[in-house]
C-alpha positions, -999 to 999 in steps of 0.1 A, spaced: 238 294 -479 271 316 -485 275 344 -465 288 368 -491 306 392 -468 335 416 -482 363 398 -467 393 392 -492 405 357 -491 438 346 -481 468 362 -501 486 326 -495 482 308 -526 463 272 -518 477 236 -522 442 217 -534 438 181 -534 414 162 -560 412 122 -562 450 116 -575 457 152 -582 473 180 -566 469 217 -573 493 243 -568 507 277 -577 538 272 -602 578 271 -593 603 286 -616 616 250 -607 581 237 -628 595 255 -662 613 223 -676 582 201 -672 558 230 -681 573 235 -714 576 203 -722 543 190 -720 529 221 -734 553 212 -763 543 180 -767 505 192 -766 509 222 -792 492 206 -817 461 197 -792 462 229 -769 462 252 -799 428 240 -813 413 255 -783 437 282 -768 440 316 -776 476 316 -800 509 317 -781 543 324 -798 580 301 -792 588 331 -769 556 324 -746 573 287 -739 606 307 -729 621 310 -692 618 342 -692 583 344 -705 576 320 -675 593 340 -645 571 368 -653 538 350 -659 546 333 -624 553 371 -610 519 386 -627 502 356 -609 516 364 -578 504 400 -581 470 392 -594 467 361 -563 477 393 -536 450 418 -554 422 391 -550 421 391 -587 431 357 -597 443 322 -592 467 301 -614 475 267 -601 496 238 -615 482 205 -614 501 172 -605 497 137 -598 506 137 -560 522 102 -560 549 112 -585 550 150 -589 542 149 -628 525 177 -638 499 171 -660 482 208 -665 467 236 -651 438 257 -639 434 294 -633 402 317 -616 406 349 -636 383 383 -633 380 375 -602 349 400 -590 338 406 -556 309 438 -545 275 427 -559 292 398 -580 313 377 -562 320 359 -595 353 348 -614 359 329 -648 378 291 -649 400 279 -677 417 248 -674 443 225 -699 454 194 -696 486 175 -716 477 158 -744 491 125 -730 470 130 -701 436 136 -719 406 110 -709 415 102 -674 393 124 -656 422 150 -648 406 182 -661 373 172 -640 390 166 -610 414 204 -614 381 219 -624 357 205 -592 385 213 -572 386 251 -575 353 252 -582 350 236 -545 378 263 -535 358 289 -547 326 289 -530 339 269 -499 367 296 -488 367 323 -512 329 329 -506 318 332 -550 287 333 -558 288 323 -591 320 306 -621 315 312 -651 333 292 -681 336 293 -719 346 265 -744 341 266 -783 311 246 -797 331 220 -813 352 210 -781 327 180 -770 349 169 -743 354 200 -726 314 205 -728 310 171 -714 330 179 -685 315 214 -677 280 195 -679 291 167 -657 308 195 -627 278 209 -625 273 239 -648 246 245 -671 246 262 -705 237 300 -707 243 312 -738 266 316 -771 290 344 -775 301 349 -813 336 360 -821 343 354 -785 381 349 -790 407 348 -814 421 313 -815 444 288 -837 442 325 -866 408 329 -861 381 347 -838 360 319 -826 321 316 -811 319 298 -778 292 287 -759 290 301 -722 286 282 -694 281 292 -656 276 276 -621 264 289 -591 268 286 -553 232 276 -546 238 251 -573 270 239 -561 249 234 -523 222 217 -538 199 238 -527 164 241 -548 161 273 -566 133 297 -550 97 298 -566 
């Protein structure tokens, strides 16, 4: 089992590696390919995403999203990673730890995207088993919690299939695409992730 001592992890942000995929923490260099794929997936993304403005696609509003990451990442408080295939460097989306909480929790939430011309190839499995992996393997969680809205099948589907099981429903949970929306709640947890049987 986990030893769930208070040792921060590493303020280095990781490089992960997932099947085809690599994850890593975002360049200013990554802005040109960032934007456009989130572009060319506005009309996917926003279904599901809390509402973002043309300014939040800007170079400027990307230099300081990549500095608040950086601070968050150094307070132990988050993790934003990029992901890409790792034979060509294409990005194809992203996955971030946030409320990251240590003392009696040890727990953090996951959201993850992925391009719309990238959808059904296993991508967002692979970002979200990855840092899942990350985060009981080295940054010693003891539990990830996730949220998706009741009508996103796919991204239920993949929750299910990396492990996490259904907890709950959370009405008005966020304000999305003009409108606060219910999502179901989902969690996992390090004895889960081992395998190990759940005491009697």
């Amino acid at each position: 089992m986990f030893s769930l001592d208070f040792v921060k992890p590493s303020q280095t942000s990781p490089v992960l590696e997932c099947g085809e995929l690599k994850l890593r923490a975002p360049q200013l260099s990554d802005f040109s390919a960032w934007a456009a794929l989130r572009q060319q997936s506005r009309a996917h993304l926003t279904r599901w995403e809390p509402d973002w403005l043309d300014k939040d696609v800007s170079i400027e509003a990307f230099r300081a999203r990549i500095r608040l990451q950086e601070r968050l990442h150094r307070a132990s408080a988050a993790l934003s990673l990029l992901a890409c295939i790792g034979s060509s460097g294409a990005l194809v989306g992203g996955v971030t730890l946030s409320d990251v909480r240590y003392h009696a929790s040890h727990s953090a939430t996951i959201g993850y995207w992925i391009g719309e011309r990238y959808l059904r190839r296993g991508y967002g499995y692979l970002c979200v088993r990855a840092v899942v992996a990350h985060a009981f393997e080295t940054m010693r969680l003891n539990r990830v919690e996730a949220a998706c809205q009741p009508g996103n099948i796919a991204s239920k589907a993949l929750l299910t299939k990396a492990g996490f099981q259904e907890e709950g429903f959370a009405r008005d949970f966020l304000f999305i695409n003009g409108a606060w929306r219910d999502h179901l709640l989902f969690a996992i947890t390090a004895r889960e992730y081992c395998g190990a049987p759940t005491p009697v």
